[in-house]
Wavefront OBJ file of the C-alpha trace (Angstrom):
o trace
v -59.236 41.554 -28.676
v -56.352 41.407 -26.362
v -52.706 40.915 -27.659
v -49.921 39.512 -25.499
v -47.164 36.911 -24.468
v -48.403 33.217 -24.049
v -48.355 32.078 -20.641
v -46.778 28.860 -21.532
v -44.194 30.387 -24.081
v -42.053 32.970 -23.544
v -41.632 33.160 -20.056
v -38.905 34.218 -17.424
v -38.405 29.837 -17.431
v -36.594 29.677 -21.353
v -34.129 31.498 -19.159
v -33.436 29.165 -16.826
v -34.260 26.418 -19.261
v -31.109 27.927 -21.208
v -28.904 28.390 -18.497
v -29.821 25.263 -16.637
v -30.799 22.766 -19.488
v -33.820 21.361 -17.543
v -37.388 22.054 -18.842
v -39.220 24.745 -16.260
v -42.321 24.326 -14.973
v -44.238 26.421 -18.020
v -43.104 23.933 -20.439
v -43.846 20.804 -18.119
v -47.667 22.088 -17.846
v -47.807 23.257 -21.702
v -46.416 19.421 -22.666
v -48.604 18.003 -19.759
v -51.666 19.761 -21.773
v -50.841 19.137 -25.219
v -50.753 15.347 -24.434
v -54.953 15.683 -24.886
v -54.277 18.358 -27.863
v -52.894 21.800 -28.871
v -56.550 23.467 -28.655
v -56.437 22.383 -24.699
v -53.444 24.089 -24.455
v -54.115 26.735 -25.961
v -57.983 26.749 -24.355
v -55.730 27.017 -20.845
v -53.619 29.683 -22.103
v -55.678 32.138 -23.535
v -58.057 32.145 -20.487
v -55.467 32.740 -18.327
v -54.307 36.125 -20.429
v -57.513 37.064 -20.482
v -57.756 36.771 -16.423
v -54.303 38.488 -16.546
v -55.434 41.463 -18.362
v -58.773 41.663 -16.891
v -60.892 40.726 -19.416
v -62.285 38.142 -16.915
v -62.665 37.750 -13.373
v -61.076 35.559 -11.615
v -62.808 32.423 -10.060
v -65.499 32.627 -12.614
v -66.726 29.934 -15.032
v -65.741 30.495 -18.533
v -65.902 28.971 -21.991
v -62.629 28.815 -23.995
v -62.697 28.307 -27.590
v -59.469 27.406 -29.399
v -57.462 25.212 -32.242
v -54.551 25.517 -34.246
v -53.668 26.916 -37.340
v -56.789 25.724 -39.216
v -59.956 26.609 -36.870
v -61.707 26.073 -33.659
v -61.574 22.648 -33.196
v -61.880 23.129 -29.224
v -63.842 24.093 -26.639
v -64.007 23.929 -22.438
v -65.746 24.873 -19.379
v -63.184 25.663 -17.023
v -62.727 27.767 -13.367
v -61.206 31.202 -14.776
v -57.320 31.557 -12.693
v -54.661 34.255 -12.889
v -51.185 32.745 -14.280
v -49.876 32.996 -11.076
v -52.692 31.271 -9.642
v -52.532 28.107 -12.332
v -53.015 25.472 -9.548
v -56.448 26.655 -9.117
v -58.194 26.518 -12.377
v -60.115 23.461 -12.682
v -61.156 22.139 -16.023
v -64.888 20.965 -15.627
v -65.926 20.204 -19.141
v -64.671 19.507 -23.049
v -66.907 20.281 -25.021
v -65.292 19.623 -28.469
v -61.706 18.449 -29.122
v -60.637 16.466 -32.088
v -59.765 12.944 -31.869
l 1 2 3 4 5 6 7 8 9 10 11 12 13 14 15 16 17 18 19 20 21 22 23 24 25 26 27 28 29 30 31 32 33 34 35 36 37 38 39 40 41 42 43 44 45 46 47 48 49 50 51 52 53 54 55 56 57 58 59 60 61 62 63 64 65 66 67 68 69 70 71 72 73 74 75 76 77 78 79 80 81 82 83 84 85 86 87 88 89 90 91 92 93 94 95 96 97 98 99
């Protein structure tokens, strides 16, 4: 079980988004992801915290299971990547996502 901040949410870029009134580069990817559906998002997100804290290693292939409110409703095969490191992770399957 690992508890912390969302990679796409509630970053050092609401700052700037506040100051500046553009979107940061967080919110671009998080919008960019969405566009296929929330559980991709969050599928993305939550692998990266887990790389973050170590759960995972980094570079390795993972499954990410996610949804929204209501259940699982996605899942992915994707190249495990450290936030800082987001232009490496390669997506290289859906499984599931809703329609």
């Amino acid at each position: 079980m690992l508890t912390c901040p969302h990679v796409f949410s509630w970053g050092i870029g609401d700052a700037f988004r506040g100051k500046y009134q553009g979107y940061s580069p967080d919110r671009v990817a998080a919008e960019a992801l969405k566009r296929f559906s929330e559980g991709l998002k969050v599928a993305v997100e939550i692998m990266m915290m887990a790389t973050d804290a170590g759960l995972i290693p980094e570079g390795e292939d993972v499954i990410a299971v996610a949804g929204t409110g209501r259940g699982a409703d996605t899942a992915i095969i994707l190249r495990s990547a450290y936030t800082r490191n987001f232009l490496t992770l390669k997506i290289r399957e859906i499984v599931a996502m809703p329609r």
